[in-house]
KEFI-913634 format. One record per residue (C-alpha): residue in one letter; x, y, z. Coordinates in steps of 0.1 Angstrom, whole numbers, padded with zeros to 4 digits, always signed. Each point is the difference from the previous one (the first is absolute). Layout:
<atoms>
AXYZ...
</atoms>
This chain:
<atoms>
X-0069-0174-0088X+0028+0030-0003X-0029+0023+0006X-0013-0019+0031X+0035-0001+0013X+0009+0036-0002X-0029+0008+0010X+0004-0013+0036X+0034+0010+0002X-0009+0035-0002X-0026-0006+0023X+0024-0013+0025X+0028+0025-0011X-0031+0031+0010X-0010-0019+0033X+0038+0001+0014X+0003+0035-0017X-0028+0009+0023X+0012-0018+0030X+0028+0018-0001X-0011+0035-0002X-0019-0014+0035X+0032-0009+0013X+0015+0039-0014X-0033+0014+0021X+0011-0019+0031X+0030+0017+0000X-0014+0037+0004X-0012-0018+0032X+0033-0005+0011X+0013+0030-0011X-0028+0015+0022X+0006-0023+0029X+0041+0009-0004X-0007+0039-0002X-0019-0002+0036X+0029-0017+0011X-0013-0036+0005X+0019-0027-0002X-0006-0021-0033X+0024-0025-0004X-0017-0034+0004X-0023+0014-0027X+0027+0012-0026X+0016-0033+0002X-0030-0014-0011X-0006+0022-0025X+0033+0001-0015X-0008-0044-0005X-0032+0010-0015X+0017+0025-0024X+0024-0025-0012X-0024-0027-0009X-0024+0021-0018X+0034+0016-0019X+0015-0043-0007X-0045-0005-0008X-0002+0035-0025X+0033-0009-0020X-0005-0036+0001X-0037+0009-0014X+0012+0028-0020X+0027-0025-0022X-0028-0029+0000X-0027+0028-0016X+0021+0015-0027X+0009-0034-0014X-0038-0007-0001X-0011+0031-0011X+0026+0000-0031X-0008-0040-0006X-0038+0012-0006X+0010+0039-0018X+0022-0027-0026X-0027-0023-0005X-0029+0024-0006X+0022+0019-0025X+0009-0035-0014X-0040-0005-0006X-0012+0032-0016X+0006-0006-0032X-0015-0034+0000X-0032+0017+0020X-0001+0025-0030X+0012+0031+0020X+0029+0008-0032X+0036+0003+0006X+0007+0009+0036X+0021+0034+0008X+0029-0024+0012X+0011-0036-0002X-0003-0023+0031X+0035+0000+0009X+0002+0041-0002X-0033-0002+0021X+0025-0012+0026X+0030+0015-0013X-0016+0038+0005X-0004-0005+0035X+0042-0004+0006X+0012+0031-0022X+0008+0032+0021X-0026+0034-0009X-0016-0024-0027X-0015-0022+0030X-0023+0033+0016X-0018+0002-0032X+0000-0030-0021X-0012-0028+0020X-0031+0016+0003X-0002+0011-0038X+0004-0037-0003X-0031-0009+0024X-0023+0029-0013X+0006-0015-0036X-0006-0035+0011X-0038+0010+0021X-0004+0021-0034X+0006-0029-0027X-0016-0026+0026X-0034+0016+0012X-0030-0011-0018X-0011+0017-0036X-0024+0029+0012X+0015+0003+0034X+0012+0030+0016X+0018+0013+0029X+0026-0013+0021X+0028+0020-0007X-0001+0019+0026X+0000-0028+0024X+0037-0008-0017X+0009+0033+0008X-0011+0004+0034X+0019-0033+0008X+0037+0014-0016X-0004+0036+0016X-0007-0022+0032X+0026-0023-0004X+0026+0024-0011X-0011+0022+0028X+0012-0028+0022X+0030-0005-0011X+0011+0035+0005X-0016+0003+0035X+0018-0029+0013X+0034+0017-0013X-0003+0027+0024X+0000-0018+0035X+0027-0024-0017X+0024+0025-0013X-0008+0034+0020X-0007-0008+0032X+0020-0035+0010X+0031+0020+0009X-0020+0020+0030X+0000-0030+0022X+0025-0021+0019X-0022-0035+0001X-0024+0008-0036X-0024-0001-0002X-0011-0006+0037X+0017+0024+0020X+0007-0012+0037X-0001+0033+0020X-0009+0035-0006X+0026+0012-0007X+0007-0018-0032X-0022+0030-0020X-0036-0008+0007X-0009+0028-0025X+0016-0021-0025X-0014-0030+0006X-0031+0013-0001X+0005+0018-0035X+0009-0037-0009X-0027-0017+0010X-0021+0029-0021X+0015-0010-0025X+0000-0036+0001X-0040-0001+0008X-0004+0018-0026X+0020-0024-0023X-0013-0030+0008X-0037+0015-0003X+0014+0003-0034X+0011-0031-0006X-0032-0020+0009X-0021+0027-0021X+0022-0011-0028X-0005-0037+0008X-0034-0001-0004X-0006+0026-0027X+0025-0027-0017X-0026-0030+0008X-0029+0023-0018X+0021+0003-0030X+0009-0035+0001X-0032-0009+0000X-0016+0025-0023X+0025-0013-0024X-0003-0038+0005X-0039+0000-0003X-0001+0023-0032X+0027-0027-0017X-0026-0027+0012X-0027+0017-0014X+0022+0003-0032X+0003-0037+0003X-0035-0004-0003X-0008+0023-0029X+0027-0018-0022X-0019-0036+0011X-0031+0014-0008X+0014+0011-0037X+0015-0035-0004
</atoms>
């Protein structure tokens, strides 16, 4: 049921990752429109709404996620020992524990889910680990592309991030819509390489499962 549950949470969380990056595109359109010297302020209303929303639906998501995600990382670790994996590379409190400690959180967490698809897939099973990889780079990627339009480029505009006229630094605005396209691409990459190591995990602890009741 954990599984199940995170699972469609990072479904959701890379569906308004990707609706968002639409919403970032629509705003070159504006910065187009703007440039020519059209008036777009009807529009930028609208899409300032739009942007909050999506920001209340991505956090709201993003807290609603991580307490699913670390509910199932707990009790997976919890289970490999009884599934016959041996002794896990962490308990199930520092499986959630890693995730909140400065420098330590960039490389653990995913030492922790590599050892977990390791210990859980099936005996004679290969692969897989570099399906855990691709979803950290991806999802640390993300965290440091949404940094920048944050942090280096909210101070270039009078209304962030929609300006209202050009001369609020259209130049700017546009290096932070780069910038925040390209972060939420990031983000729902790293969703649903997420849901493939979910699942990749889940099924080979099922198929544990069944080996041990086919021993018994």
């Amino acid at each position: 049921m954990r599984a199940n549950v995170t699972i469609t949470l990072l479904a959701a969380m890379a569906l308004i990752a990707l609706a968002t990056a639409l919403l970032d595109i629509f705003a070159f359109w504006l910065i187009a429109k703007l440039k020519a010297g059209v008036s777009v302020e009807l529009e930028i209303e609208r899409a300032q709404l739009l942007t909050t929303t999506m920001t209340c639906l991505f956090l709201g998501g993003l807290v609603l996620t991580t307490i699913g995600f670390l509910a199932w990382l707990s009790r997976s670790i919890e289970n490999v020992l009884p599934l016959g994996g041996g002794r896990p590379l962490t308990s199930p409190r520092w499986a959630i524990g890693w995730w909140f400690v400065p420098l330590a959180n960039l490389v653990m967490p995913m030492r922790v889910v590599a050892d977990l698809h390791a210990r859980t897939r099936p005996e004679g099973s290969q692969g897989g680990a570099a399906l855990v990889t691709s979803w950290w780079l991806a999802w640390v990627a993300g965290l440091v592309a949404a940094y920048i339009p944050v942090n280096i480029y909210a101070g270039h505009f009078g209304s962030f991030p929609w300006p209202r006229h050009p001369g609020e630094t259209l130049d700017a605005w546009s290096a932070y819509v780069t910038a925040s396209t390209v972060a939420d691409a990031l983000h729902a990459a790293s969703a649903l390489l997420a849901v493939l190591v979910v699942r990749r995990i889940q099924r080979g602890a099922e198929a544990r499962g069944i080996e041990l009741a086919g021993t018994t």
